[in-house]
Structures are given as C-alpha cells and as structure tokens.
C-alpha positions as CSV (number, residue, x, y, z in Angstrom):
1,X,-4.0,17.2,-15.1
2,X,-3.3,14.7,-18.1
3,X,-4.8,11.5,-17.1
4,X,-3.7,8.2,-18.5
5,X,-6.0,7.8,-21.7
6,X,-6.7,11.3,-22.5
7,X,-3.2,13.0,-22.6
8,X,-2.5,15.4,-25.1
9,X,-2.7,14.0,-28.6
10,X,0.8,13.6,-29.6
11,X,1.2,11.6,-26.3
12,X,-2.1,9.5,-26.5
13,X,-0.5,8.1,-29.8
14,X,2.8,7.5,-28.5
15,X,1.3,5.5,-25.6
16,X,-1.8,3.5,-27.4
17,X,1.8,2.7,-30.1
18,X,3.5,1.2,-27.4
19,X,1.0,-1.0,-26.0
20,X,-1.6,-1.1,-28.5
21,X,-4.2,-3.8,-27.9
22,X,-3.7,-5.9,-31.4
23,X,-1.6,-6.6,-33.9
24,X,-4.1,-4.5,-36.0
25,X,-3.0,-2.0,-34.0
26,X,1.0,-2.3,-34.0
27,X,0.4,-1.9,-37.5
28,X,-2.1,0.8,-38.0
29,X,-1.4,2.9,-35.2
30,X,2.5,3.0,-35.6
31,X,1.4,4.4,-39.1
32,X,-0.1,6.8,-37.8
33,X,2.3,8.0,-35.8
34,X,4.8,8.2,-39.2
35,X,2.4,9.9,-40.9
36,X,1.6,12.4,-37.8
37,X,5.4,13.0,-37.6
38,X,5.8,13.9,-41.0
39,X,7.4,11.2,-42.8
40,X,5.3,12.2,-45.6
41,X,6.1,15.7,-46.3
42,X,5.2,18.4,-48.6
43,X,8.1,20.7,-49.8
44,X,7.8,23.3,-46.7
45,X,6.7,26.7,-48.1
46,X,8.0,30.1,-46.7
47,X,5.6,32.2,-44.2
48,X,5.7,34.9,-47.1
49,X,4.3,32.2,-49.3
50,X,1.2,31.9,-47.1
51,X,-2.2,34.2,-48.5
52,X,-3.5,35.2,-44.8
53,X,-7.2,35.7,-46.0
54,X,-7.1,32.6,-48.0
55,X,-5.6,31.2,-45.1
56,X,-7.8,32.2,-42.4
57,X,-10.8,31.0,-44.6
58,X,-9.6,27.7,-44.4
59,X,-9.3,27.4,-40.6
60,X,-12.5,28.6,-40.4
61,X,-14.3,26.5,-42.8
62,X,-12.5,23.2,-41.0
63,X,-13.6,24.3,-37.7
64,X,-17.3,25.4,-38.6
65,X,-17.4,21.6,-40.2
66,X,-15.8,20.2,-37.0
67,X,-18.3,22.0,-34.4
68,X,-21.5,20.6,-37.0
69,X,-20.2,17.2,-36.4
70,X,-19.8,18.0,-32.4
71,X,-16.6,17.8,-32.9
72,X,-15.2,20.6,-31.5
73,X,-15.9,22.9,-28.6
74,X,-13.8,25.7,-28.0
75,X,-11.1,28.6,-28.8
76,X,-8.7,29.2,-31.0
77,X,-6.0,31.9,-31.7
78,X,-3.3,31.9,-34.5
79,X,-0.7,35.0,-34.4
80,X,1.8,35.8,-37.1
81,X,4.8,38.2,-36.4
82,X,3.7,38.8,-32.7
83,X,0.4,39.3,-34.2
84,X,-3.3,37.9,-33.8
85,X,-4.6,37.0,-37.4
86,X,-7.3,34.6,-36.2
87,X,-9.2,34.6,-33.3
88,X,-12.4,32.6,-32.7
89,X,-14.8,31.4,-30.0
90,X,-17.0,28.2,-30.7
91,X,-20.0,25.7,-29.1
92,X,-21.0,26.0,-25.6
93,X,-19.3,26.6,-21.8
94,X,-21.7,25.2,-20.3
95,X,-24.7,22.8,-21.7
96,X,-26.8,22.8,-18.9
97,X,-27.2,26.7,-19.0
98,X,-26.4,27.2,-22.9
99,X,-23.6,30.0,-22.4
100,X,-21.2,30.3,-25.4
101,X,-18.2,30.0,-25.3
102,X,-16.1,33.3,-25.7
103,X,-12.5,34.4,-27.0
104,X,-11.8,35.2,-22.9
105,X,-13.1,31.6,-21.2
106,X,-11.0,29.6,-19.3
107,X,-10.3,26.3,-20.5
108,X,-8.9,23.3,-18.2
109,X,-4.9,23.2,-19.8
110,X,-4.1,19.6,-18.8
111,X,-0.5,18.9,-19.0
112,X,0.3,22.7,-20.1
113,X,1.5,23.2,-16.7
114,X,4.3,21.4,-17.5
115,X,5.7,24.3,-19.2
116,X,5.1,27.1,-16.2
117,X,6.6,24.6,-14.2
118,X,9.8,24.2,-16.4
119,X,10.5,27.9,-16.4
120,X,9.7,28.4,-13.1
121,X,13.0,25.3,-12.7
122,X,15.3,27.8,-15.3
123,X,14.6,30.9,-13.5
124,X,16.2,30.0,-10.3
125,X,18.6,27.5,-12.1
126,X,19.8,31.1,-14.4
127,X,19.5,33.1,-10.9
128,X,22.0,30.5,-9.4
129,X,20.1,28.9,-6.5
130,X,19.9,25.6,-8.1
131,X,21.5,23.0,-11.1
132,X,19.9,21.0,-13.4
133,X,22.0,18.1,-12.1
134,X,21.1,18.6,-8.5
135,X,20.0,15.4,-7.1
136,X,16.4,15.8,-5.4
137,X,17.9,15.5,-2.0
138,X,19.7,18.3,-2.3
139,X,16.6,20.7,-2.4
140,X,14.2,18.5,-0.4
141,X,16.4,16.8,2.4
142,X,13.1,15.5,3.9
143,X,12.0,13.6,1.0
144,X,10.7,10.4,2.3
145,X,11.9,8.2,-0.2
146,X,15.8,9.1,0.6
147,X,16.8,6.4,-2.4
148,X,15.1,7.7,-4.8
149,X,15.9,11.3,-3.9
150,X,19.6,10.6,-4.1
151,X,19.5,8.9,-8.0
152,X,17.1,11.1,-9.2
153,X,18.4,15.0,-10.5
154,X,16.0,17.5,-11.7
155,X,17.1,17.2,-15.6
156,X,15.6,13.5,-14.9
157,X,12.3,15.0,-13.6
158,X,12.7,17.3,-16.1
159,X,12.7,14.9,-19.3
160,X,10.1,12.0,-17.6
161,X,13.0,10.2,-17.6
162,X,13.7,9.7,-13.5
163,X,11.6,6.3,-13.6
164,X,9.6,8.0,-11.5
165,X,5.7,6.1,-11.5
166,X,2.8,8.4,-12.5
167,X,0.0,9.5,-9.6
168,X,-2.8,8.7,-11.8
169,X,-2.7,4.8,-9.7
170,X,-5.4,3.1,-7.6
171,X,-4.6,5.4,-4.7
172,X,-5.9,8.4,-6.4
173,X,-8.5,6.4,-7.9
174,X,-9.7,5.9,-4.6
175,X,-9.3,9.0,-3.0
176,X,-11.4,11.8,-2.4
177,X,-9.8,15.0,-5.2
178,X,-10.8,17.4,-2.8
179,X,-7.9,16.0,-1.1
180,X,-5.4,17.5,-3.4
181,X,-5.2,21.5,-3.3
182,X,-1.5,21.5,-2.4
183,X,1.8,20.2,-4.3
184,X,2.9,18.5,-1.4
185,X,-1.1,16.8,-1.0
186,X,0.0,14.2,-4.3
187,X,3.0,13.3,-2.9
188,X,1.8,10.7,-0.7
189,X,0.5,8.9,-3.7
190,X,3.7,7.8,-5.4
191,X,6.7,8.5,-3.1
192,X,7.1,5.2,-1.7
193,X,6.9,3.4,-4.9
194,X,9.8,1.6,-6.8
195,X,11.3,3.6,-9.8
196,X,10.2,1.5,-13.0
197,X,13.7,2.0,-14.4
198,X,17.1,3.5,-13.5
199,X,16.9,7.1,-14.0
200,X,18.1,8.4,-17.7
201,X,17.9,5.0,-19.5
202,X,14.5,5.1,-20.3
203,X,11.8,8.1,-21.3
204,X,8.2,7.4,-19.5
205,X,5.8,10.4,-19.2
206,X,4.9,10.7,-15.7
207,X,3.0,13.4,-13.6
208,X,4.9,12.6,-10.7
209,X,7.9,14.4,-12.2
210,X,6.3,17.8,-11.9
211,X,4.9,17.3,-8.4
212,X,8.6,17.1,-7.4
213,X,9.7,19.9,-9.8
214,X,7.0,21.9,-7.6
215,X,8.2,20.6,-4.5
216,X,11.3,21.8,-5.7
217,X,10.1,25.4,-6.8
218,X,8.9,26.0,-3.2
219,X,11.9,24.9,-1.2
220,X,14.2,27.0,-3.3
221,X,12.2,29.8,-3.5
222,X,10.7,29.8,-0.2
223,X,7.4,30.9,-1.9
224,X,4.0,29.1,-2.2
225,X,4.2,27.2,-5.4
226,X,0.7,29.1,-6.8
227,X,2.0,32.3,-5.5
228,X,5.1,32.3,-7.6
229,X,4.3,31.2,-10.9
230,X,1.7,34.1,-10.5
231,X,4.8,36.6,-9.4
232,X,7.3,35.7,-11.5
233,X,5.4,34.4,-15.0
234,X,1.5,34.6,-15.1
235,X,2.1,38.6,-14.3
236,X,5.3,39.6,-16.2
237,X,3.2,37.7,-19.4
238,X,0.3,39.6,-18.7
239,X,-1.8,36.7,-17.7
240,X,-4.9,37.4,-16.4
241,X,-6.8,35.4,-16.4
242,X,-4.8,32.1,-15.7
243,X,-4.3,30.6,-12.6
244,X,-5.2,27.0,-10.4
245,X,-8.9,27.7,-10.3
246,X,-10.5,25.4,-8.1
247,X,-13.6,23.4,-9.3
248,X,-15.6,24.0,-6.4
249,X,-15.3,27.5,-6.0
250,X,-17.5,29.3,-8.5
251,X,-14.8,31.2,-11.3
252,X,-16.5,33.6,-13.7
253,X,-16.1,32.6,-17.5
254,X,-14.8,28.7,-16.7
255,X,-15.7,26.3,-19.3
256,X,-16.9,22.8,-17.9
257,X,-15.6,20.1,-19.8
258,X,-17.7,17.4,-21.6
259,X,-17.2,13.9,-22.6
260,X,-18.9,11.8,-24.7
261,X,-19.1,7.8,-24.1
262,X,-18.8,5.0,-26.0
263,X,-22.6,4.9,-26.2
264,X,-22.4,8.7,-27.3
265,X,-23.9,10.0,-24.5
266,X,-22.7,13.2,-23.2
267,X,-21.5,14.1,-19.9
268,X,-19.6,16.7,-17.8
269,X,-16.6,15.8,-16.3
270,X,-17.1,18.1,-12.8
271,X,-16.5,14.5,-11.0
272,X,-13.4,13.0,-13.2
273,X,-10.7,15.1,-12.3
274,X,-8.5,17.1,-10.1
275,X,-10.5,19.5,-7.7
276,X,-6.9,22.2,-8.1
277,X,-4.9,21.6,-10.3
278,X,-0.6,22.4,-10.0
279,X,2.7,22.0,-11.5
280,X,1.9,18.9,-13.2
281,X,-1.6,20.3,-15.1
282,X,-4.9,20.8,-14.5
283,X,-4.6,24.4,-14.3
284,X,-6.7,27.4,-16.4
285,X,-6.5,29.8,-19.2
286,X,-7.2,31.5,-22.1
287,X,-6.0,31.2,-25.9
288,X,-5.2,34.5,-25.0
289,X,-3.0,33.9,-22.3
290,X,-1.5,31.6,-23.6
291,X,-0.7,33.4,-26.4
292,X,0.9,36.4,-23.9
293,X,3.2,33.1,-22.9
294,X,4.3,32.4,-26.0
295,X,5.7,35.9,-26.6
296,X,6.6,36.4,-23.0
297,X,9.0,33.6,-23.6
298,X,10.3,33.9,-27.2
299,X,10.9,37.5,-26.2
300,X,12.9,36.9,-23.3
301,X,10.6,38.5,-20.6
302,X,11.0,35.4,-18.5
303,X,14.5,34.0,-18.7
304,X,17.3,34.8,-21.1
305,X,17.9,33.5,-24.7
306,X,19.9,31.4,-23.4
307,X,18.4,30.2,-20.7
308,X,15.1,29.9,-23.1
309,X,16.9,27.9,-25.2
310,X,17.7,25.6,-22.8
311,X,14.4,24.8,-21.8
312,X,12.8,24.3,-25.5
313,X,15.5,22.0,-27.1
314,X,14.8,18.7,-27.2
315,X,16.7,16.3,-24.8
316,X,15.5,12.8,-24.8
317,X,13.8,11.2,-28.2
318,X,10.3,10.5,-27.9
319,X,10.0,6.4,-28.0
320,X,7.5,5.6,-31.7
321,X,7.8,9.5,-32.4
322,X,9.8,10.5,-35.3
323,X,11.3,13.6,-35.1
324,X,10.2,14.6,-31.8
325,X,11.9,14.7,-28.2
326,X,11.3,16.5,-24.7
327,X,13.0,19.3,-24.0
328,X,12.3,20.6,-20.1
329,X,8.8,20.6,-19.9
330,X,8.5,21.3,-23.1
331,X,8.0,19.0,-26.8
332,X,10.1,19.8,-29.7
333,X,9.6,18.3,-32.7
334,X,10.3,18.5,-36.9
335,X,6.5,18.7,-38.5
336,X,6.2,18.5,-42.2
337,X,9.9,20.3,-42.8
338,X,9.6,23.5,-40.0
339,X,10.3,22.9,-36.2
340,X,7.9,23.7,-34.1
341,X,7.8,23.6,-29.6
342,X,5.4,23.8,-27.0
343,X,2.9,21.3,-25.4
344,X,-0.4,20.0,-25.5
345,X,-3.1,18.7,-22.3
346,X,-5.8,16.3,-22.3
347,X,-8.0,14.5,-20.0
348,X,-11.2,12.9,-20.0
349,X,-13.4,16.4,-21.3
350,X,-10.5,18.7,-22.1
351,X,-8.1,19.4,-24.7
352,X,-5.7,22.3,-25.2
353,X,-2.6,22.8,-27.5
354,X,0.1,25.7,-27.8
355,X,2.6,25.2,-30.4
356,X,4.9,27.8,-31.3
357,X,6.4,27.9,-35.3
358,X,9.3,30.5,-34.6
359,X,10.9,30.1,-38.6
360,X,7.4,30.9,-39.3
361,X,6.7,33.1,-37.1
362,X,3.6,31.7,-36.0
363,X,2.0,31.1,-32.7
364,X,-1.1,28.5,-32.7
365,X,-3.7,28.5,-29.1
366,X,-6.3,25.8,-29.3
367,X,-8.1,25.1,-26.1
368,X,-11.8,23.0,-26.0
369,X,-14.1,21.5,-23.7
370,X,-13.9,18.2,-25.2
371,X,-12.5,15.0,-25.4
372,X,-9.1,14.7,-26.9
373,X,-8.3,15.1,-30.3
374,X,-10.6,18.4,-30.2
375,X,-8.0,20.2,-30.3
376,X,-5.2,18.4,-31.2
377,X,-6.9,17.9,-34.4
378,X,-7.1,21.6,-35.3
379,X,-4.4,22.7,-34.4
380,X,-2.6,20.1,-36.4
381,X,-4.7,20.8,-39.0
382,X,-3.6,24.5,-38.9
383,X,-0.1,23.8,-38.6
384,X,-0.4,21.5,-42.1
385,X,-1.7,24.7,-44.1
386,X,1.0,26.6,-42.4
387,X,3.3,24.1,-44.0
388,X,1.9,23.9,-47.3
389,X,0.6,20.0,-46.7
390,X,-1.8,19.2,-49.6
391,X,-5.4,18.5,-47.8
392,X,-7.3,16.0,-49.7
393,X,-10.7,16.6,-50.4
394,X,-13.9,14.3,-49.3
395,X,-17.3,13.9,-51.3
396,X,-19.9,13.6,-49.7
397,X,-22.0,10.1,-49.1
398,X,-25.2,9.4,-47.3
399,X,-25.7,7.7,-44.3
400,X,-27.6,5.2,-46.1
401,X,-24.4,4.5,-48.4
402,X,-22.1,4.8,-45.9
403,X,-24.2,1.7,-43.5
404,X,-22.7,-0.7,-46.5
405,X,-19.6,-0.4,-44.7
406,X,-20.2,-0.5,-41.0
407,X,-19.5,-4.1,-39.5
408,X,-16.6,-6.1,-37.6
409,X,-13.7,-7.1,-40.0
410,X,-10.5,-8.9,-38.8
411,X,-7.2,-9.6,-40.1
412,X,-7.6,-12.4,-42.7
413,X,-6.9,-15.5,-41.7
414,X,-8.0,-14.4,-38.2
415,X,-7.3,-12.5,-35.2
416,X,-8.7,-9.7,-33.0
417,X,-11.6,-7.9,-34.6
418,X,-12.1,-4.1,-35.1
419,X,-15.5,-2.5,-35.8
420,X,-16.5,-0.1,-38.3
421,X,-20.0,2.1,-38.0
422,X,-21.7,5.1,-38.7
423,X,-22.2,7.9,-36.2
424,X,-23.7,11.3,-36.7
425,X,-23.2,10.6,-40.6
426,X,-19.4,9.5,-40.8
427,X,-17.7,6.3,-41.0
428,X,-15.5,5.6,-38.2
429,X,-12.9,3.2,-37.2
430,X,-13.0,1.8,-33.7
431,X,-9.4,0.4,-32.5
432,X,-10.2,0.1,-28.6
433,X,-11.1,3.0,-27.4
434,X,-9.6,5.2,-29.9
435,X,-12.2,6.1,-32.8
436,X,-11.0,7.6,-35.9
437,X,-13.3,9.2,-38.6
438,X,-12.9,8.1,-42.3
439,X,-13.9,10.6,-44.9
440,X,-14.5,9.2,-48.9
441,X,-12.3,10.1,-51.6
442,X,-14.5,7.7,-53.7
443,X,-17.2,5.2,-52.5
444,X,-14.2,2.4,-52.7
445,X,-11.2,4.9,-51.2
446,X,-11.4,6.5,-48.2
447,X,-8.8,8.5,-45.8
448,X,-8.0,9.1,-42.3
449,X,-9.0,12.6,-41.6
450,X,-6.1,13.7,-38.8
451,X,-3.2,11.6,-41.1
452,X,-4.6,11.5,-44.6
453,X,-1.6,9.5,-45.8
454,X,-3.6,6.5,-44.6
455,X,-5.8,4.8,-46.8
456,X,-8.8,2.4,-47.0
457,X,-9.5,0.5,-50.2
458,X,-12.7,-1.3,-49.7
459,X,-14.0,-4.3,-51.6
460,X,-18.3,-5.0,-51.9
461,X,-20.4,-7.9,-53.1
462,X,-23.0,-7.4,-55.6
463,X,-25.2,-6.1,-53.0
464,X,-23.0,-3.3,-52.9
465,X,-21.8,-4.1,-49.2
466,X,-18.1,-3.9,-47.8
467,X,-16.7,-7.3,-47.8
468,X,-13.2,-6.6,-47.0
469,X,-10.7,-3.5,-46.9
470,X,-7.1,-3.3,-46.9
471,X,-4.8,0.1,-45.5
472,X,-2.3,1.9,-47.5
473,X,0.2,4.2,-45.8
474,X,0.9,2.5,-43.4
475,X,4.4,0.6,-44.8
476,X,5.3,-1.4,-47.4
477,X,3.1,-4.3,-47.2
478,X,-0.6,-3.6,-46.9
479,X,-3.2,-5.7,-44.6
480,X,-6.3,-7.2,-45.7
481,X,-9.1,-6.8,-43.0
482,X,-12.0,-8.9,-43.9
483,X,-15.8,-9.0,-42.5
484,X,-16.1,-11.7,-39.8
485,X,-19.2,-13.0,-37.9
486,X,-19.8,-11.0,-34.7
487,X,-19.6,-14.0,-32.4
488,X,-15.9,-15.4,-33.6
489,X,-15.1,-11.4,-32.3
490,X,-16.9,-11.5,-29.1
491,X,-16.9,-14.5,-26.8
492,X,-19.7,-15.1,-24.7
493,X,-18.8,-13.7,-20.9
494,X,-19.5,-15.6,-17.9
495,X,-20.7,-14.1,-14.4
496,X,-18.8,-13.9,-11.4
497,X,-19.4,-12.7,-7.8
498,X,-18.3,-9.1,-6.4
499,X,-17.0,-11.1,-3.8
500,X,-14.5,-13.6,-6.3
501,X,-13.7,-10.4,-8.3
502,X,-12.6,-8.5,-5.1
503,X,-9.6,-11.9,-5.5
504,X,-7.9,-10.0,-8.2
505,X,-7.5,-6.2,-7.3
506,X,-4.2,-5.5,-6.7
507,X,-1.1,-3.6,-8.2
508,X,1.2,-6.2,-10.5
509,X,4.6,-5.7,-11.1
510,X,6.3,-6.6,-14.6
511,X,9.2,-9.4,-14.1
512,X,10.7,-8.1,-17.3
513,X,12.5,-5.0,-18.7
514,X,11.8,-4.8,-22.2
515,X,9.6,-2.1,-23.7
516,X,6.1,-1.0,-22.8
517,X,4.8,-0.4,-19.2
518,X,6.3,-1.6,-16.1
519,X,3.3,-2.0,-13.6
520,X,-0.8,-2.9,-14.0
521,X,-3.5,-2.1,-11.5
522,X,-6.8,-4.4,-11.5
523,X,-9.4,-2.1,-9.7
524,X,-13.4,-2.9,-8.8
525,X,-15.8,-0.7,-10.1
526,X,-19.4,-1.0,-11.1
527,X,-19.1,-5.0,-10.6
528,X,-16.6,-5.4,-13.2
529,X,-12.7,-5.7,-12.9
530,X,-10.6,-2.8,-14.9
531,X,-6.8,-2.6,-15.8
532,X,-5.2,0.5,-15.3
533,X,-2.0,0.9,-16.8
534,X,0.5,4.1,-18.8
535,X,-2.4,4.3,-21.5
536,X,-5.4,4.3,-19.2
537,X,-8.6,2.0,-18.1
538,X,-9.9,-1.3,-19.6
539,X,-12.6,-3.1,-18.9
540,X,-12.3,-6.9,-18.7
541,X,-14.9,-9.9,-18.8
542,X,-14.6,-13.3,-17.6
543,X,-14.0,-16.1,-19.4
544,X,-13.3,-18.4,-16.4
545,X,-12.2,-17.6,-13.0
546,X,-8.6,-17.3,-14.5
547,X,-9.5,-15.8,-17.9
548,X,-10.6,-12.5,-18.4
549,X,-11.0,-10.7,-22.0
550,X,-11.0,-7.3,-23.2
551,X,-14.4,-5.8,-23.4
552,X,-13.4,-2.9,-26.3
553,X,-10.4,-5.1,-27.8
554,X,-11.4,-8.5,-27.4
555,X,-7.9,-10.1,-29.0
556,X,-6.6,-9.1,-25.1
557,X,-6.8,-11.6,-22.2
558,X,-5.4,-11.7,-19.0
559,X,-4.5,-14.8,-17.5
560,X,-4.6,-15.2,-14.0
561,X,-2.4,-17.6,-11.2
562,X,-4.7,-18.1,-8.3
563,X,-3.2,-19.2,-5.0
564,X,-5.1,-21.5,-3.0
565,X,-7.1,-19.1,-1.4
566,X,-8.3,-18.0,-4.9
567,X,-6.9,-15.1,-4.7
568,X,-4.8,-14.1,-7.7
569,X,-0.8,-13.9,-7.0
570,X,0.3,-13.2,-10.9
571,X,-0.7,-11.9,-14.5
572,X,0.1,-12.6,-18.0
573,X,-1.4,-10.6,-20.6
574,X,-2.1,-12.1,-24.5
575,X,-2.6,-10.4,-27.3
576,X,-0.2,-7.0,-27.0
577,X,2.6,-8.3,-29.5
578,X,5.7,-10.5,-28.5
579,X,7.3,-8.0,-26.1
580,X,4.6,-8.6,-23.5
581,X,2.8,-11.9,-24.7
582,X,5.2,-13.5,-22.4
583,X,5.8,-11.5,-19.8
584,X,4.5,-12.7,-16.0
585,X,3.2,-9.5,-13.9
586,X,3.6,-10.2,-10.3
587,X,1.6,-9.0,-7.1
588,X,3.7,-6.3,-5.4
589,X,4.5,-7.5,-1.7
C-alpha cells in the first residue's frame, strides 16, 4: 500500500509541496511541481509524428543509463494502437539469490489498487445496486462510527475527499502486519477517528477511503472482496498473474523490493510493509497485466463507455498540481499538451506507474523494485518523447570536478541549509529526504534531470570551488543559495532519557483549519522521537527538553508545552512557512 513518504511520484510531490520543510523548499519544490505539470510545454506532436525505432532507442538508452547508476530496477512495457512496441526486463528480483528480473515478475503495485477498487464501485453502481451518492451507512449499517457513516457518500471516498484520516498512523506502526489479511482487519485502525475536515471541502489522499470502498464492495456484492475483483476484472482482463499475494507465502516470480538509506546502504523491504495487501494497494502484478487492464478498460470489457468515463474524468483538482485532478480512483491530468489517466504506487522499496495516452494511443507499464521515483521517473521520461519535449543533453564531468560543488549552501542572508554531494558519480541535491540528481549542461549550468526546466547557475573562487548557486525555473525571481559553515546548519543535539522522551509520544491535533495536514504523531523508536504526519517520518533531536530540531531539515523545530508532570500537552512547529509557523497542535483527549 502507499505509505506516507513513498506514494506514487506525482503524490509524493504534491505532499512534500504542501508541507515542505523550508522556505527553500516552498520555492524549489512548488517549481517543480509547475514544471512536472507542464507549464513549460513543447508544441505537442501527433502519434504519427513519432519514429517508433528511433523512439524505442531512446527509452532504452535512458533506462540502460538509469540501471548503471542503480537507479532503476524493474519492467517496463509501452503499447501503441493496442499494441506492445517496447517491452523490457531490468536489474535483479532478488539480490540475495541474484535472479533477474523478467518481463512476467510480479511487482508490489502500491496505490494501483485504487483503480480495481474503483471499477469494482462502477460495476455495481452501472448494475443498479448502489449510487455514487449513497451515504456509507446505507451499505454498511454496522459501521461503528455511525457519524461519520451518515456524512460520508462513496463519491467522497471516491475522490479522498471524505476527511477521512489515513491508516498509515501510530496504531499500524505498532501493530503486528500479519494482522491485516482482510478488508475489514484495517478498519479498526481509523474508524473511530475524527474526520479532518467536512466531507467535499477539502481533497486529502487517504488509504482509509478504499478500505471502506472495499467494505462496501463486499456488502453489496455479498462476495469476498479478493474473490470478486478476481471474478469480475483480474479474469475478464486476462490477468494472470495479479492478485493480493501474501508476503509470507512463497509466490513464484515475486520481486522483493529494495531500499536504499540515507547512508546508501541497501536493504529489502520484507519487514516495512503490509503482509496482504487490498482495495487500498499493496497488491501484485505484471507490466503485462497491467497492460491487459488498460485495454480491458478503454475497450469496454469491464463497464460501459459510459460508465468508463465516469470513473477516469477528473472530479476534484489536485491541491499544487496544475492540470491535474482525481477522478474515481483514478488521476487525470493535462501533461505537456495531451491528457493522459491512470495511477501510480509507491512505498518504501516499490514503485509502479500505468498511464494511459488515449489521443495518442499509447499505453505506458513501469513497475520496479525500488524506491520511488524508479519508476515514476521513466515513465515520465517516456511520456515527454511521446510528447515531443526537447530533452537536454548532459556532458560528462568527473567525480573529481564534480566534489568542487558538493557542500551545505543556504539562502543568503540565512536560513535553513540544504546539502549538495557526490554519490555514485552525480551531483545531487538533498532537500529533506528527497534527493534530486543534477546533471551539467556546462561546468557552471546544470539541470534537474526529472524537470529540466530547473536550473543551477553556480558561482566558484579561484580555486575553482562552488561558492554560491542560484535556481532558474522556478518563477520570476531567482534565489541565491550561498555556501555556509556546517555548524551555523546543524546545531549541536543534547541527550535525553528514553524515559523523558516516552513524555512526548502521543497523537496532536491541529487547532486551525488552513492548509496543510490536520494531525501529527510523535512515536519512540530506536531512542529517538519521530513525527509522522500526511508526508511521512522525521527524525527529531533535542535542543532542550522543549525544543526539538529536524535531523534531515534542520530549519524545522518543534516546540513543546510540558505540563507539570513533564509530560507534553501541545506542539508548535517552526520553520514550514506562515500557514503553520503559528499554528498550536494539541494532544487528542
């Protein structure tokens, strides 16, 4: 399933724009977004403009580079007029046994789900046994939470917009996965809690939605949630090999997702996520499979045109995403001139996209065994020659050259830092946990390689090292970033007792409304305190007993009200921007 900070790529931005960890940031990763969306578009070619050799030769060549750099594990499959044109199988299954991967291995599909879920919702709604506007209660008169069942309809649960909070919380943290092989199993973990917002006036991507969607699926239907999309989709499509596989039941040809650290160490992620996964994600296929969806679907083998169209037209707008909005389980979106649907899964170790062109008449699979963008980033990257974007071109530059550049730099005049630094022979640009790799147009210009419209103009003393840089694409006034000393970045962490720590875990509830995320968890683990919130985990140092900072984006504290038990009653967090700088986050009783 797609956990907080690995979602699919399109999502991951969306969330890391909303509450970005500096004003660095704000600026530079709501850029990014513009530029992902298309802002900056090429005049859209025909698909009888496109040279399929020329263009095959192209995906091939990025991908080869991308799996040299170990940057990409995985499949792909790109089909033209109902078609395959491009098939390909790349890196490794498994590490520990070195078995490749092949055009036939399952991948982990994260939120992809979503969309099996969704058209499991319009088959009954076109067979007449439910409405989009039913209220939950209507369907599941048992819910336990009868409030929330009576606001919330299934077009709100369809469209994340039902206010509904996501599963991915402390309780699941907690809990053992192999806990979770049924819908019904998650329910416990988020049915009792508050809606963050009245339902339909705000969009906030949320799991939960789809557990209830599958709740809903099996009441209706009277069938076993697994045992119906496997009926009435997986085997109309000609899905095979696609199904809830669970992790600790051996499943011929499964990939085992990998992650790599901070550090760069690389790990599996057998202990990370769901042990089955359901309507929500977490499920398994193949590029081919998913493929048999996509023309299932636009063909009308599932439900009618109609009904179909329903489904993949947008219905809410994406909050920071131009030209994009959810549809019913599905994303549809405007990129570089040519509309394009379907939806993307990530989690820590996995990485899968489906997006389906139909004025092009192209379908593009990409599944890998890696950490998000893997696949994002080709299939993004395929879906910009299908649009005729011009690619820029990088020169190469040692590692020796490019270790002139790597160091902390800050905002001039001050503010949170951000690091620069060589890995595996590229530059790259650290903003939190998010780490994007700069390729040279020049030894003073270099470019973003998933949004190329973003610039970095570097300055160097007569040694020849990077003093300063400033960003260009990313709005109308550029921002100088110049080298600081490493200590003005990092302050110097104090230690604290397990025991004192233990004071602050607890869930926080926002006393505000605006925009950004409406709750906080502070969890234990491995003696430190974390922050989970809608974009994922943080790690946070103290400063004192009632100042904490952020260990990867050190401009973020957390300011802590301690009652006289020491034990902490309230949050404020600095350093996210002026919509939450003065916002007070509250235990929940």
């Amino acid at each position: 399933m797609s956990q907080k900070s690995t979602l699919s790529g399109r999502e991951q931005k969306r969330r890391w724009h909303q509450i970005t960890l500096t004003s660095l940031g704000l600026m530079l990763l709501a850029a990014v977004l513009l530029a992902a969306q298309g802002l900056h578009q090429a005049t859209p070619p025909t698909a009888t403009q496109l040279d399929d050799p020329k263009f095959v030769s192209q995906i091939k060549t990025f991908i080869e580079q991308l799996v040299a750099e170990e940057e990409f594990s995985g499949t792909v499959l790109v089909a033209k007029d109902g078609q395959p044109i491009f098939e390909g199988a790349y890196g490794l299954a498994s590490r520990a046994y070195q078995v490749p991967n092949r055009i036939d291995t399952k991948f982990n599909l994260g939120s992809m789900n979503k969309m099996f879920t969704a058209v499991a919702i319009a088959q009954l709604a076109e067979a007449g046994k439910l409405a989009y506007d039913d209220p939950i209660a209507k369907h599941l008169p048992a819910y336990p939470n009868q409030k929330v069942a009576k606001q919330v309809t299934i077009h709100h649960l369809l469209t994340h917009t039902s206010g509904l909070p996501d599963f991915f919380n402390a309780k699941f943290m907690d809990a053992s996965r192999a806990k979770f092989r049924e819908v019904a199993d998650f329910l416990p973990l988020f049915v009792e809690e508050s809606l963050l917002f009245t339902p339909g006036a705000e969009w906030s991507y949320s799991n939960s939605n789809f557990i209830v969607l599958g709740l809903i699926v099996e009441a209706v239907s009277g069938e076993n949630y697994f045992n119906y999309v496997q009926k009435h989709i997986y085997q109309p499509a000609g899905m095979l090999n696609t199904d809830a596989y669970e992790m600790d039941r051996d499943t011929p040809n499964l990939a085992i997702g990998y992650t790599r650290s901070p550090e760069g160490e690389i790990r599996n992620n057998l202990f990370e996520h769901v042990i089955k996964g359901g309507p929500a994600g977490g499920g398994f296929s193949t590029v081919q499979d998913l493929w048999r969806f996509a023309q299932a679907l636009t063909s009308h083998k599932l439900l009618s045109a109609q009904e179909t169209e329903i489904i993949t037209t947008g219905k809410v707008d994406v909050p920071g995403t131009p030209d994009a909005s959810y549809a019913y389980g599905f994303f549809d979106e405007k990129f570089h001139g040519h509309r394009r649907f379907g939806h993307g899964g990530g989690f820590t170790g996995i990485n899968a996209k489906l997006d389906i062109y139909p004025d092009l008449g192209y379908v593009v699979v990409v599944m890998a065994n890696l950490d998000p963008p893997a696949a994002d980033r080709v299939a993004d990257r395929i879906g910009k020659l299908l649009a005729g974007v011009t690619i820029p071109q990088p020169i190469p530059l040692a590692s020796a050259k490019l270790a002139n550049y790597a160091n902390t730099y800050a905002v001039q005049g001050g503010g949170p830092g951000l690091e620069i630094l060589v890995d595996r022979g590229r530059l790259w640009l650290i903003i939190g946990p998010a780490r994007h790799k700069l390729l040279p147009l020049s030894e003073a210009e270099f470019f973003d390689a998933d949004f190329e419209d973003i610039r970095f103009h570097f300055q160097f003393d007569k040694q020849g090292k990077a003093t300063a840089f400033t960003i260009t694409g990313t709005g109308p006034q550029p921002e100088k970033f110049v080298v600081v000393p490493r200590e003005v970045v990092y302050p110097k962490a104090i230690t604290l007792p397990v025991s004192q720590l233990a004071n602050y875990v607890n869930t926080y509830k926002r006393k505000g409304s605006g925009v950004g995320f409406k709750s906080v968890e502070i969890v234990l683990e491995q003696k430190a305190l974390w922050l989970l919130d809608d974009n994922g985990r943080h790690k946070f140092q103290p400063l004192s007993e009632t100042e904490f900072f952020d260990e990867f984006s050190t401009g973020v504290h957390l300011h802590f009200q301690l009652n006289e038990k020491g034990q902490a009653t309230a949050l404020s967090i600095k350093g996210l921007g002026p919509e939450l700088d003065n916002e007070i986050f509250v235990v929940e009783n």
